[in-house]
C-alpha positions as CSV (number, residue, x, y, z in Angstrom):
1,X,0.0,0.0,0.0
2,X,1.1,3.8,-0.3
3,X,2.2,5.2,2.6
4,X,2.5,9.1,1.5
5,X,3.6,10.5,-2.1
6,X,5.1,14.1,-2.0
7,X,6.6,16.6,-4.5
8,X,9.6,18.5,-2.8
9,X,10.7,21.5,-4.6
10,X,13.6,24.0,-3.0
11,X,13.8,21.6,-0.2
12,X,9.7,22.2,0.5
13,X,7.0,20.0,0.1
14,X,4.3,21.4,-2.4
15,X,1.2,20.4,-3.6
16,X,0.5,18.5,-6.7
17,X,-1.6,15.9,-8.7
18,X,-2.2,12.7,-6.9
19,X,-0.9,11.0,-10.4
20,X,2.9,10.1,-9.3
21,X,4.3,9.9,-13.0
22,X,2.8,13.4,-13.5
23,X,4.7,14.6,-10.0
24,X,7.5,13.1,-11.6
25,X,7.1,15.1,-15.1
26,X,6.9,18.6,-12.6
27,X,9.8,17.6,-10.5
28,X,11.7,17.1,-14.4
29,X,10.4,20.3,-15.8
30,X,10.4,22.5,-12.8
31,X,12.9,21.0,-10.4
32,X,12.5,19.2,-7.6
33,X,11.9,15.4,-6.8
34,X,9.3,13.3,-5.7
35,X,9.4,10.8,-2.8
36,X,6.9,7.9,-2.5
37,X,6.7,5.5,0.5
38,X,5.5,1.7,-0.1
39,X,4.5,-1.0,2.3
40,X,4.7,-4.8,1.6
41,X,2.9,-4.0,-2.3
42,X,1.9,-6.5,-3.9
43,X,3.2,-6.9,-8.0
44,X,-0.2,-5.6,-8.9
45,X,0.1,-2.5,-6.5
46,X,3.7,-1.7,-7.3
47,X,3.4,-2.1,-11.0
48,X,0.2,0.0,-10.9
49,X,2.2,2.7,-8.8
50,X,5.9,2.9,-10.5
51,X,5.2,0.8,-13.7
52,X,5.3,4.1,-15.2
53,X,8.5,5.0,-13.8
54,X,10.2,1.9,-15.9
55,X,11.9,-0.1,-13.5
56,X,14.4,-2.5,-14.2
57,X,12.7,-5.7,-14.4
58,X,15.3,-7.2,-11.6
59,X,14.7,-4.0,-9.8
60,X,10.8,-5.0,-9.7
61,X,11.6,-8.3,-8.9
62,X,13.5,-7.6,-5.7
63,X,10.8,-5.2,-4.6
64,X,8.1,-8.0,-4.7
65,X,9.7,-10.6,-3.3
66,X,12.5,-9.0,-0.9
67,X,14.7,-11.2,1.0
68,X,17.8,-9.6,-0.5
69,X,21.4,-8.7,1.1
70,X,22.4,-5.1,1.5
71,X,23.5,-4.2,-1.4
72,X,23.5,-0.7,-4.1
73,X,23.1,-1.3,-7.5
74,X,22.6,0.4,-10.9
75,X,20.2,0.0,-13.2
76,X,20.4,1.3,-16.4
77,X,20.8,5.2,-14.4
78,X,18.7,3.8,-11.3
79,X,20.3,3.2,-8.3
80,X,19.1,0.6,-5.9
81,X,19.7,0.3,-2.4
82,X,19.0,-2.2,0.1
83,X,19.3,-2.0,4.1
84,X,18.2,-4.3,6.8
85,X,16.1,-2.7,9.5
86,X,16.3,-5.0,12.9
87,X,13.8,-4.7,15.8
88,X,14.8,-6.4,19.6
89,X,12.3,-7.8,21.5
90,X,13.4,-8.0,25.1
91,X,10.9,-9.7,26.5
92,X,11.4,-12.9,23.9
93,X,14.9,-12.1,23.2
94,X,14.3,-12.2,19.4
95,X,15.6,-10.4,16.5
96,X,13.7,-9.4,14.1
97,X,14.7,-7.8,10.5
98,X,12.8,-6.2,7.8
99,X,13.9,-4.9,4.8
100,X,14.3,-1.3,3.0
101,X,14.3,-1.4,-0.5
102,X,15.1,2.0,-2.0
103,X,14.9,3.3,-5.8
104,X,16.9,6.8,-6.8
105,X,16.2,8.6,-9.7
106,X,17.5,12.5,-10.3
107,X,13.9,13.1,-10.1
108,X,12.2,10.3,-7.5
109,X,12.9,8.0,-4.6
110,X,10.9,5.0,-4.1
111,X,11.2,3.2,-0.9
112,X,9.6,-0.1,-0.4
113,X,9.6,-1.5,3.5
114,X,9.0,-5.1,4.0
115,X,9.1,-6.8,7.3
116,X,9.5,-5.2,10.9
117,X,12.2,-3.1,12.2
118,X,13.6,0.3,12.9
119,X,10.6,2.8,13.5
120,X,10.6,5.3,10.7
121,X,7.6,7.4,10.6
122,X,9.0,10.6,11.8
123,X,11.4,10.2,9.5
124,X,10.0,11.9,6.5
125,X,8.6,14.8,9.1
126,X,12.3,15.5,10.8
127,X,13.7,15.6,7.0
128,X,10.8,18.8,6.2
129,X,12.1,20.6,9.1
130,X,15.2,20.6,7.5
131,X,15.3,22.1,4.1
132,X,18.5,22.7,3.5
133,X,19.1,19.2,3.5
134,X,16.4,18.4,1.1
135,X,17.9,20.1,-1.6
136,X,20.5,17.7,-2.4
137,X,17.5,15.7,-3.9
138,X,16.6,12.1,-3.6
139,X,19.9,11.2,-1.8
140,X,19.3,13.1,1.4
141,X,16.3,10.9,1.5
142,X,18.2,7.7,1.4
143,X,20.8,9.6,4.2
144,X,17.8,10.5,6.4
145,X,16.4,6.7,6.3
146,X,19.9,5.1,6.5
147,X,21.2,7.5,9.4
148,X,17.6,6.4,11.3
149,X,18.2,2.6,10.5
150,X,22.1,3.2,11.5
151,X,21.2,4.8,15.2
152,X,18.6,1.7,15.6
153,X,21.6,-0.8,15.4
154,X,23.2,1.3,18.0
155,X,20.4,1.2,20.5
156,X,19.8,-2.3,19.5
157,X,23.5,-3.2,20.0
158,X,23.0,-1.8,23.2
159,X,20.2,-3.7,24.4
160,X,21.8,-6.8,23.6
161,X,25.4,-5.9,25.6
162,X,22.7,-5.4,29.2
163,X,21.4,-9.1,27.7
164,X,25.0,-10.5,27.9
165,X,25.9,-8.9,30.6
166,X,23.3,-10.3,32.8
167,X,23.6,-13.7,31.4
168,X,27.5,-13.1,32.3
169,X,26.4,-12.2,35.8
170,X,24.4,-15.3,36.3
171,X,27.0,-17.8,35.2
172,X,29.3,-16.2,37.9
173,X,26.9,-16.2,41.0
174,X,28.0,-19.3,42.4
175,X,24.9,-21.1,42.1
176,X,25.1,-24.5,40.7
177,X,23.0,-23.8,37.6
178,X,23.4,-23.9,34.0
179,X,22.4,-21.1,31.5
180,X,23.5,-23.2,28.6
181,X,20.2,-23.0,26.6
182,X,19.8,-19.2,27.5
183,X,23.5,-18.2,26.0
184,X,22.8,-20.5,22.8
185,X,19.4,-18.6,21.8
186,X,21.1,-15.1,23.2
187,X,24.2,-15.9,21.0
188,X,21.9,-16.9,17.8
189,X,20.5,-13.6,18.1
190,X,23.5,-12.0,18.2
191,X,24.8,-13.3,14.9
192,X,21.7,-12.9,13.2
193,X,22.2,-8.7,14.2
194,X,25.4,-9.2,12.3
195,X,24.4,-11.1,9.8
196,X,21.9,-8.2,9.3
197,X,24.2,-5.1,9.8
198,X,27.9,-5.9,8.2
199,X,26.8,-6.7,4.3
200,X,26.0,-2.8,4.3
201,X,28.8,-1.0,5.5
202,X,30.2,-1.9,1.7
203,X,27.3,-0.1,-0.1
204,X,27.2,2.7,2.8
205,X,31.3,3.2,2.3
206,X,30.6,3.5,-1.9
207,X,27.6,6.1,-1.4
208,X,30.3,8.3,0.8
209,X,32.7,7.8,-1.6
210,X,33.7,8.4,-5.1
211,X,32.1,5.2,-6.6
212,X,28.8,6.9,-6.8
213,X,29.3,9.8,-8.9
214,X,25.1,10.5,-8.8
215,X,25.3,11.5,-5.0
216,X,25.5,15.2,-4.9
217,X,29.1,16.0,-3.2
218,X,27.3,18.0,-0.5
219,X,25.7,15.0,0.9
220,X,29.0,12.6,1.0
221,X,30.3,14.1,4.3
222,X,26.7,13.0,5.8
223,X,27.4,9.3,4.6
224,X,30.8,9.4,6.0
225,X,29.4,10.2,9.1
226,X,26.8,6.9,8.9
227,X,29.5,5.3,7.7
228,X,31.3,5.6,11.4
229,X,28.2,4.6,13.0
230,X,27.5,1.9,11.3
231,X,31.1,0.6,12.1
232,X,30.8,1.2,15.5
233,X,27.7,-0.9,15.8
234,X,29.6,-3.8,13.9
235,X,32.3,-3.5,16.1
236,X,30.2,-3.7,18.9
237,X,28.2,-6.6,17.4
238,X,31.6,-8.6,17.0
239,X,32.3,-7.5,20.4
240,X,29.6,-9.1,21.6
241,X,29.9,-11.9,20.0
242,X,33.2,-12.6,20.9
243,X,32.1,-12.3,24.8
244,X,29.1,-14.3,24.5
245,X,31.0,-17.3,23.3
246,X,33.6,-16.8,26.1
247,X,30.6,-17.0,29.0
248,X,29.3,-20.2,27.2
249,X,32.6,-21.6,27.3
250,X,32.6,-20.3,31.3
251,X,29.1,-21.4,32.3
252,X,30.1,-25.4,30.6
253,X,33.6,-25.1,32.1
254,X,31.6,-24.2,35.4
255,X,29.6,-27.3,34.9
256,X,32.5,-29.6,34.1
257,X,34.3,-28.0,37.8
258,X,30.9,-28.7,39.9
259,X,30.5,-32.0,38.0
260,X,34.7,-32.6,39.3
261,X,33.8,-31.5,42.7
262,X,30.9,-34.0,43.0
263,X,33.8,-36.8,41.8
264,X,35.7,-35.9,44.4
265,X,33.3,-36.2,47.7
266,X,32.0,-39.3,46.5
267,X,34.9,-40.6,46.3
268,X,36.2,-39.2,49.2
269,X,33.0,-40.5,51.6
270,X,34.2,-44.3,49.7
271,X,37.6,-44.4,50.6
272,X,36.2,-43.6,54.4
273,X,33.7,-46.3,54.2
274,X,36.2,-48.7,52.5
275,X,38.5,-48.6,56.0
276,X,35.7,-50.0,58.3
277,X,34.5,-52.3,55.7
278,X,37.5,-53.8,54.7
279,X,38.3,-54.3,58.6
280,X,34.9,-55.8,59.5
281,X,35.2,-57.9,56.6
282,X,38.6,-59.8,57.6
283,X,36.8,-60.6,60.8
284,X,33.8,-61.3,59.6
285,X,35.4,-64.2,58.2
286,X,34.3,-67.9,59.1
287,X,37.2,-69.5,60.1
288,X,37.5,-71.6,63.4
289,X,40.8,-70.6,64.3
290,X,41.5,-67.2,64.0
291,X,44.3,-65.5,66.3
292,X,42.1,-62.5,67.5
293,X,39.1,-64.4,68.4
294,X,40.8,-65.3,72.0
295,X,41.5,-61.6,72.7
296,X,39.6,-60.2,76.2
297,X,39.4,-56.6,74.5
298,X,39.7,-57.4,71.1
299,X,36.7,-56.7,69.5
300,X,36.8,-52.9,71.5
301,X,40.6,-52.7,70.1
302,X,39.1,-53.6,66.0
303,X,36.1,-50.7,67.0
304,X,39.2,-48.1,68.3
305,X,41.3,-49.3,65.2
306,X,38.6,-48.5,62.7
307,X,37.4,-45.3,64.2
308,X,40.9,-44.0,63.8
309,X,41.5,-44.7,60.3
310,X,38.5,-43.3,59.5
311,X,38.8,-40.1,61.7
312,X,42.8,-39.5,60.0
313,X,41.1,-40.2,56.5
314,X,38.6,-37.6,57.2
315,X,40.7,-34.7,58.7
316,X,43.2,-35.8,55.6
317,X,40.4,-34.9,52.7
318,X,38.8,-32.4,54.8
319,X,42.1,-30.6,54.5
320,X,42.3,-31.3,50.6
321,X,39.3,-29.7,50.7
322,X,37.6,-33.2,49.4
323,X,34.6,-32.9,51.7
């Protein structure tokens, strides 16, 4: 569906027919560019909205259908761009993406959203406040959009560091408990953040460069400055990543240490029960003639005898810190 359609002349909004491919004959006679927002169209709607525009078939394709990499492409004088947006729920602990697919013309800028993700509906509102960026055309469209998406990894990125730092937290309490399951699904999300936000530091690095001679040099500076964002919030991601790993290596090397220490007393409380028994067991023997069996205080000596070993034995791992 069609989200809004303006005409933007001199960095202003002004009004115009509700036709789009007549906006975009104004905005080619008189200046100016037009800037259409889609949502999840359907072939039927987008070809009915920018057929007229004459998309690259691939271009069309892409739209529809979605599930594409960042990326910035030409085609045949349109340039295409695509950026993930990403949404954290931190109640479920689940990343979600979307995607942004974005169409510049001199004269137009078609962005197609599919999916959930960054909140972008003040977007087009803060970029009329600011008309002096407006009039470096279509690109300081796709800036505005990509610096919003850009700042969303960054709050996202720091949502998820309080996640592994809590999960860090409880593997080093002390408790006997395993957060196994809870680092594996925290650590899935993590890569799936990457896997959404490194592909387009490329295509964000050639728009603030000199690869793509169609955005205005006034506007470079601005992607430069996305640029370092988005960097930061891959650093961060990797960062993350990185530490998550080490606390799931800490919380099974934690298990592997309590599962040791359980080794140990067992085997301790064995070897004290082993004294006595092996003791009671030699005169527990059925033999007639046995030299002890004649002995007054024998059988208080054998009780003194066993009670001894068993005491040293216990003060010995009790020491060893076995029990």
């Amino acid at each position: 569906m069609i989200v809004d359609v303006a005409l933007y002349q001199d960095g202003r909004r002004v009004d115009g027919p509700e036709d789009i491919s007549d906006l975009v004959e104004i905005a080619k006679r008189d200046g100016g560019f037009v800037w259409v927002g889609l949502a999840e169209p359907t072939k039927k709607e987008f070809d009915l909205i920018v057929g007229e525009l004459n998309f690259h078939p691939l271009a069309v394709e892409d739209a529809i259908h979605a599930n594409q990499r960042p990326k910035l492409e030409d085609y045949e004088g349109l340039t295409f761009f695509v950026l993930k947006t990403v949404f954290f729920d931190k109640k479920e602990q689940e990343i979600t993406t979307g995607e942004l697919l974005c169409f510049i013309d001199e004269h137009f800028i078609v962005i197609v959203r599919h999916g959930e993700g960054s909140p972008l509906a003040t977007v087009r509102h803060d970029l009329e406040q600011r008309p002096e960026m407006l009039k470096f055309g279509p690109f300081s469209v796709l800036h505005a959009v990509a610096d919003r998406v850009i700042d969303g990894y960054t709050f996202i990125g720091a949502s998820l560091e309080q996640e592994v730092v809590g999960v860090e937290n409880k593997v080093f309490n002390g408790k006997r408990q395993t957060f196994s399951q809870e680092i594996y699904f925290l650590k899935r999300e993590i890569i799936e953040f990457k896997h959404a936000i490194e592909p387009l530091l490329i295509p964000i690095n050639r728009l603030a460069g000199d690869s793509a001679p169609r955005v205005p040099d006034g506007i470079k500076p601005f992607f430069r400055d996305t640029s370092d964002h988005l960097l930061q919030a891959i650093e961060q991601a990797t960062g993350l990543d990185s530490l998550i790993t080490s606390v799931l290596q800490a919380d099974l090397a934690h298990i592997q240490v309590q599962q040791n220490i359980d080794v140990r007393r067992i085997s301790a409380w064995v070897a004290l029960a082993s004294g006595p028994t092996m003791v009671a067991g030699i005169y527990g023997m059925n033999f007639h003639h046995m030299p002890e069996l004649g002995t007054r205080y024998g059988y208080y000596v054998v009780l003194a005898g066993m009670a001894t070993l068993t005491a040293f034995l216990f003060r010995k791992f009790k020491k060893s810190e076995w029990l």
